[in-house]
C-alpha positions as CSV (number, residue, x, y, z in Angstrom):
1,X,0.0,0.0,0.0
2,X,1.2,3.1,-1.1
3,X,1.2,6.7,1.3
4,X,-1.3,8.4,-0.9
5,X,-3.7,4.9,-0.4
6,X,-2.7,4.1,3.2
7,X,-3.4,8.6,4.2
8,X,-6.6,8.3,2.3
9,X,-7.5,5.2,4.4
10,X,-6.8,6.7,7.4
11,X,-8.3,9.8,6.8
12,X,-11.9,8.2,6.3
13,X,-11.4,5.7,9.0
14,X,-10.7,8.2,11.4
15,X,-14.1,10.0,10.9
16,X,-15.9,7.0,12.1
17,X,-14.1,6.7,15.7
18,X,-17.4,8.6,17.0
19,X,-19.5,5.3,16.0
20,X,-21.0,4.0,19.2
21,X,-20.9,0.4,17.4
22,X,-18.0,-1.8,18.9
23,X,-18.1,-4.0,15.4
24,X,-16.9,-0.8,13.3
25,X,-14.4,-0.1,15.9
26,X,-12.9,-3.3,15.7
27,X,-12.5,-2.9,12.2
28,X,-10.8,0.2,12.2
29,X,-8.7,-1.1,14.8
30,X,-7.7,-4.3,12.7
31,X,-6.8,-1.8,9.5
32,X,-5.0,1.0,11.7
33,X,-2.8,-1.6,13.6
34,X,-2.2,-2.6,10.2
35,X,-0.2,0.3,9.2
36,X,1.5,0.4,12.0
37,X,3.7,3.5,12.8
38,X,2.4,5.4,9.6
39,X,-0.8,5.6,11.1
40,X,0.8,7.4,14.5
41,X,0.8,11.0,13.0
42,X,-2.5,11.0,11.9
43,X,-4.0,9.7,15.6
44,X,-1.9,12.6,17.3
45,X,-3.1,14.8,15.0
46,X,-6.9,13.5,15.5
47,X,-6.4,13.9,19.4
48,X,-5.3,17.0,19.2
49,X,-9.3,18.3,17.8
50,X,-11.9,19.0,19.8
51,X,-13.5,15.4,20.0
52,X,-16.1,13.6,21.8
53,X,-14.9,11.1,24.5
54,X,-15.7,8.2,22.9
55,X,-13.3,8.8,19.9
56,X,-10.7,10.1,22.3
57,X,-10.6,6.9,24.2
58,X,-10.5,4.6,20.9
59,X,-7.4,6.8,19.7
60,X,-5.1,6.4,23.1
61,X,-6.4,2.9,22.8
62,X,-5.1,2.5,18.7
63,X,-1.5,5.0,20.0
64,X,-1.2,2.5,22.6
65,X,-1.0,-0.9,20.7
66,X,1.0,0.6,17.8
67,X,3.2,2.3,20.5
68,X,4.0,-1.5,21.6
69,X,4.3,-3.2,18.2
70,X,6.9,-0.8,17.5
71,X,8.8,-1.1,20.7
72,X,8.2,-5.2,20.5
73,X,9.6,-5.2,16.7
74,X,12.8,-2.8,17.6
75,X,13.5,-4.7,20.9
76,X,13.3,-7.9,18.5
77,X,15.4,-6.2,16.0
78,X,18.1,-5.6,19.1
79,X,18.6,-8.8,20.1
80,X,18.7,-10.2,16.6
81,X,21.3,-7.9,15.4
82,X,25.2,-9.3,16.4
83,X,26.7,-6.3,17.4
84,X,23.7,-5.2,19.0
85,X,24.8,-2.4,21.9
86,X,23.1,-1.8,25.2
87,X,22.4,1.9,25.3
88,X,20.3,1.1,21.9
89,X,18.1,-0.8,23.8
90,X,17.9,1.5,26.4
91,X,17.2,4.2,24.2
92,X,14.2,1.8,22.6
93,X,12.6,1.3,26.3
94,X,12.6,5.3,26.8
95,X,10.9,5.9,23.4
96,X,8.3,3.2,25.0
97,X,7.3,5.7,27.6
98,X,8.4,9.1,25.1
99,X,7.1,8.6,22.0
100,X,8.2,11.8,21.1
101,X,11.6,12.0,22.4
102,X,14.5,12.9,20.2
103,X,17.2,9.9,19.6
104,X,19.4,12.2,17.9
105,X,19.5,14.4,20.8
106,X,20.3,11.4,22.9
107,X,23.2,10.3,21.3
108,X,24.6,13.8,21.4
109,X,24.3,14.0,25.0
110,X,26.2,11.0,25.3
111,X,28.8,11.4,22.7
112,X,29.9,14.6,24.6
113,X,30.4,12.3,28.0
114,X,32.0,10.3,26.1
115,X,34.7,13.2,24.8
116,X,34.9,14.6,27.8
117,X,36.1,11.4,29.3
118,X,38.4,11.0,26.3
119,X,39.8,14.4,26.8
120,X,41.5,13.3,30.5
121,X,42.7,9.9,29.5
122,X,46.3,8.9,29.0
123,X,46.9,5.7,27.3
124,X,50.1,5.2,29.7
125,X,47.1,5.2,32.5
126,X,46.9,1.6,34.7
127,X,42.9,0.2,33.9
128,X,42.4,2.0,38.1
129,X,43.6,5.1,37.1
130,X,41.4,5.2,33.8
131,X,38.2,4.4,35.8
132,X,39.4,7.1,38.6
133,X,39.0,9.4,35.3
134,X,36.1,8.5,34.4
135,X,34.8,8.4,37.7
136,X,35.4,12.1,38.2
137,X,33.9,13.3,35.0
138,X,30.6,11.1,35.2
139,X,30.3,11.9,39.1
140,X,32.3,15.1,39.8
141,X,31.7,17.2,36.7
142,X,28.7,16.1,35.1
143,X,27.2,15.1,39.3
144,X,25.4,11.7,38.2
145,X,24.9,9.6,41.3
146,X,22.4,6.5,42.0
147,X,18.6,8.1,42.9
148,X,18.1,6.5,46.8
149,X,15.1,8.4,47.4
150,X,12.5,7.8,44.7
151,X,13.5,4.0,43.7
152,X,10.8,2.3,42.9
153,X,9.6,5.8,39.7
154,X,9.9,4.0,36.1
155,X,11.8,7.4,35.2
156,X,14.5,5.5,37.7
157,X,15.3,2.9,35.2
158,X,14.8,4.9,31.5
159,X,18.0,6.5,30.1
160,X,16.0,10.3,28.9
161,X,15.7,10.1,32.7
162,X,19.0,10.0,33.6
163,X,20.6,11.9,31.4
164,X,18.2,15.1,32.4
165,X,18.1,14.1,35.8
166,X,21.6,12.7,36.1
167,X,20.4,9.8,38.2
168,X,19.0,6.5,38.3
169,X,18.8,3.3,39.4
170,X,22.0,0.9,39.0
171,X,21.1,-1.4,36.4
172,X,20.9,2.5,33.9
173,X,24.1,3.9,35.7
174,X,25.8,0.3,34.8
175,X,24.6,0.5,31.0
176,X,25.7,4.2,30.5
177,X,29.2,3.4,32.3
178,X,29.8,0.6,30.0
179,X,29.0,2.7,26.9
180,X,31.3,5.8,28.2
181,X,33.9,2.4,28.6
182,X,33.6,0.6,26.1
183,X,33.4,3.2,23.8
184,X,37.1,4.3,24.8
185,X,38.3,0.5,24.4
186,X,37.8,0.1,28.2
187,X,36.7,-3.4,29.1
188,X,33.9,-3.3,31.2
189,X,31.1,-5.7,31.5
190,X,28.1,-6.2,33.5
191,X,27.6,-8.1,36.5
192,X,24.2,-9.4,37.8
193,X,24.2,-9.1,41.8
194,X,20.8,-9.4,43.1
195,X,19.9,-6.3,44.6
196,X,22.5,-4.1,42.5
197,X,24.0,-4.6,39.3
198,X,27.8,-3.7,39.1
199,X,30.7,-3.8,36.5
200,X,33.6,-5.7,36.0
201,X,37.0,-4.6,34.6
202,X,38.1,-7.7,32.5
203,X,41.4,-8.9,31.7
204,X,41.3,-9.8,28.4
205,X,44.4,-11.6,28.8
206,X,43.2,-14.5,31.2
207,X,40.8,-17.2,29.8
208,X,39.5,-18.8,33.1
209,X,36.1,-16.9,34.2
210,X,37.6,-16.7,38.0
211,X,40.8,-14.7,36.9
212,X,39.5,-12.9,34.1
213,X,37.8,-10.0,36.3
214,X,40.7,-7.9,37.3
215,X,38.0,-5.7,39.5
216,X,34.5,-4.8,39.9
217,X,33.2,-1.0,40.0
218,X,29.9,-0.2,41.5
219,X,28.2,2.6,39.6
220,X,25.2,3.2,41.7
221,X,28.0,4.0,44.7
222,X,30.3,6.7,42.7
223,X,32.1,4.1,40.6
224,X,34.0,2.9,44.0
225,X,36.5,-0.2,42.9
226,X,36.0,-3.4,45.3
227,X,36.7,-6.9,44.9
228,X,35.1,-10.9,44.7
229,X,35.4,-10.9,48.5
230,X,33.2,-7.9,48.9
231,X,30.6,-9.5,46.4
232,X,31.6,-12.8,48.6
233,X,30.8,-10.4,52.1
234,X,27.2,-9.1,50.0
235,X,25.7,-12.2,49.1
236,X,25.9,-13.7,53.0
237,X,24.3,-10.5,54.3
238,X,21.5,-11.3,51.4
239,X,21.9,-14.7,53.1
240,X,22.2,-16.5,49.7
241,X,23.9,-19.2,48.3
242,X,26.8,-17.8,45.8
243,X,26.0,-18.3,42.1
244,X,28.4,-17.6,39.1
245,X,26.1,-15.1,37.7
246,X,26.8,-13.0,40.7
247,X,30.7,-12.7,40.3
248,X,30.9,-13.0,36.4
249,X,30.0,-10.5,33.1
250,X,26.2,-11.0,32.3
251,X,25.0,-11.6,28.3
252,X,24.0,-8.2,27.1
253,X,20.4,-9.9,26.7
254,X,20.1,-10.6,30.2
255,X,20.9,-6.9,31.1
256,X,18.5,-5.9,29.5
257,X,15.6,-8.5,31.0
258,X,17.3,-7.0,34.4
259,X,16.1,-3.4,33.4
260,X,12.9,-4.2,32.2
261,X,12.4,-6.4,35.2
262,X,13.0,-3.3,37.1
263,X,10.8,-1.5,34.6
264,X,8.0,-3.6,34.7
265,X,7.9,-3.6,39.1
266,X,7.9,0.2,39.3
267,X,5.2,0.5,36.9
268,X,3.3,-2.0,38.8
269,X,3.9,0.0,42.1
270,X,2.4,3.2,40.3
271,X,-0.4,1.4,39.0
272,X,0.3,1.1,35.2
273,X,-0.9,-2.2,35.0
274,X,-1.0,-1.6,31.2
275,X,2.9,-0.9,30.5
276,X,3.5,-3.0,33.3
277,X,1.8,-6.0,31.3
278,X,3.4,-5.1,28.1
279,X,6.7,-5.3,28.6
280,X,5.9,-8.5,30.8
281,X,5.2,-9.7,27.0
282,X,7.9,-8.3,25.1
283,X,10.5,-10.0,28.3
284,X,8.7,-13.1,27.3
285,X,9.1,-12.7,23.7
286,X,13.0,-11.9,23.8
287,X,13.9,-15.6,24.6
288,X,17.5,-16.6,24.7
C-alpha cells in the first residue's frame, strides 16, 4: 500500500471513531494496527481536535497498541542484530514511555560524555587510574549519582531520565558506564548481583572466568572499585547461596531483562498495569 492509499484510508477511518458500534471499531482497529507507525501522526493529530470522548478513548487505545508493536519489533530487532549495543536498547525502552523523544539528541548527549572522558585519558594510564577518570567526569563534573530516594519511579530505570536528571537506578548507571567504557576501548562488563547490578574490569588476557575480572566498579555508589570478596561479604548478608552469575559478566540480553524487570515492578507499584503488562510480554518474547 502506497502513502497516498494508506493517508486516504486513514483519513476516512478516522471519521468514524465517534460510532458507538464496537463491530466498526474493531475494524478500524484491525486496519489502523495494520499500518503500523504510519498511522501514529494521523492519531496525534486526531487527538489533538476538539472530539467527543468516545473517539478520544478509541485513539489512546489505537496509539497505545501501535506504540507496543513498535517497541516489541525494535527490541526484537536488538537482540537479533550481532553487534547489538546496550544503550540502543535503552534508548528503545525510553521511546516506549516518550514517543516523542528525540534519539538524535540522545546520542549527542552521550557522545559529549564520552569526549569529555576522552579528553583526561592517558593511554600510559593503569585500567584503576582510567576508571578514577572517568569516575570524576561522570560523578564530579557532570554530578550523576544513583537516585536512593524515589527508587521504585519508572523514570528510575529509562535513560532520557537519567541523562536530564543525572540519576537513576543501577542497572541504567551500569549501562551508560559501560557505553562511556567501552566506547574508549575500556573493558567493562556487567555483572548481575541481586539487589545491584555492578561492572567488572576484565582482563582480556586471562581465559578462566575466575581470573578474568581484574575488579569490579559499583556505579550506583560513585564508581567505587571493590573486589570478589566484597561481592563474597554481600551475598551472606542477602543470606544466599553464591552463584556464578553474581561474580561473572552478564550476556547483554540478560541486562536488558534485568532493566525491564525493574521497569515492569515500578510501573506496577504506580499502577500502570497496562505498561507493566506489556513489557511482561515483550521480556517473554526476547527468549534466549
Amino acid at each position: 500500500m502506497n502513502s497516498t492509499t494508506e493517508e486516504t484510508m486513514l483519513t476516512a477511518l478516522l471519521k468514524l471513531l465517534d460510532d458507538p458500534d464496537p463491530e466498526v471499531f474493531s475494524q478500524i482497529e484491525t486496519k489502523v494496527i495494520e499500518i503500523g507507525s504510519t498511522a501514529l501522526p494521523y492519531l496525534k493529530n486526531a487527538a489533538k481536535k476538539n472530539i467527543d470522548q468516545l473517539s478520544d478513548d478509541r485513539i489512546q487505545t489505537l496509539l497505545s497498541k501501535i506504540q507496543f508493536n513498535k517497541t516489541l519489533q525494535a527490541l526484537t530487532d536488538w537482540k537479533n542484530k550481532g553487534d547489538a549495543k546496550l544503550i540502543d536498547a535503552a534508548v528503545i525502552l525510553s521511546e516506549y514511555q516518550y514517543p516523542e523523544l528525540s534519539r538524535t539528541d540522545l546520542y549527542l548527549q552521550l557522545e559529549k560524555l564520552k569526549k569529555d572522558v576522552w579528553l583526561e585519558l592517558n593511554e600510559d594510564f593503569t585500567p584503576l587510574e582510567k576508571i578514577h577518570i572517568l569516575n570524576h567526569v561522570l560523578y564530579k563534573i557532570y554530578n550523576y549519582k544513583g537516585n536512593k530516594t524515589l527508587i521504585s519511579v519508572p523514570q528510575n530505570s529509562l535513560l532520557k531520565d537519567l541523562l536530564e536528571k543525572r540519576q537513576g537506578n543501577s542497572v541504567i548507571l551500569s549501562i551508560l558506564y559501560m557505553e562511556i567504557a567501552q566506547s574508549l576501548d575500556l573493558p567493562v562488563l556487567g555483572v548481575n548481583l541481586p539487589e545491584n547490578f555492578i561492572l567488572a574490569y576484565i582482563n582480556s588476557n586471562e581465559l578462566l572466568s575466575d581470573s578474568r575480572v581484574m575488579f569490579y566498579i559499583n556505579p550506583f555508589n560513585n564508581g567505587i572499585v571493590f573486589t570478589k570478596e566484597d561481592i563474597d561479604t554481600f551475598i551472606k548478608q542477602l543470606d544466599l547461596e553464591p552463584k556464578e552469575e553474581y561474580f561473572s559478566p552478564s550476556t547483554s540480553l540478560n541486562t536488558l531483562k534485568r532493566l525491564m524487570k525493574e521497569l515492569i515492578d515500578s510501573y506496577e507499584l504506580s499502577g500502570d498495569l497496562i505498561r507493566s503488562n506489556e513489557l511482561k510480554m515483550m521480556m517473554s518474547s526476547l527468549k534466549n
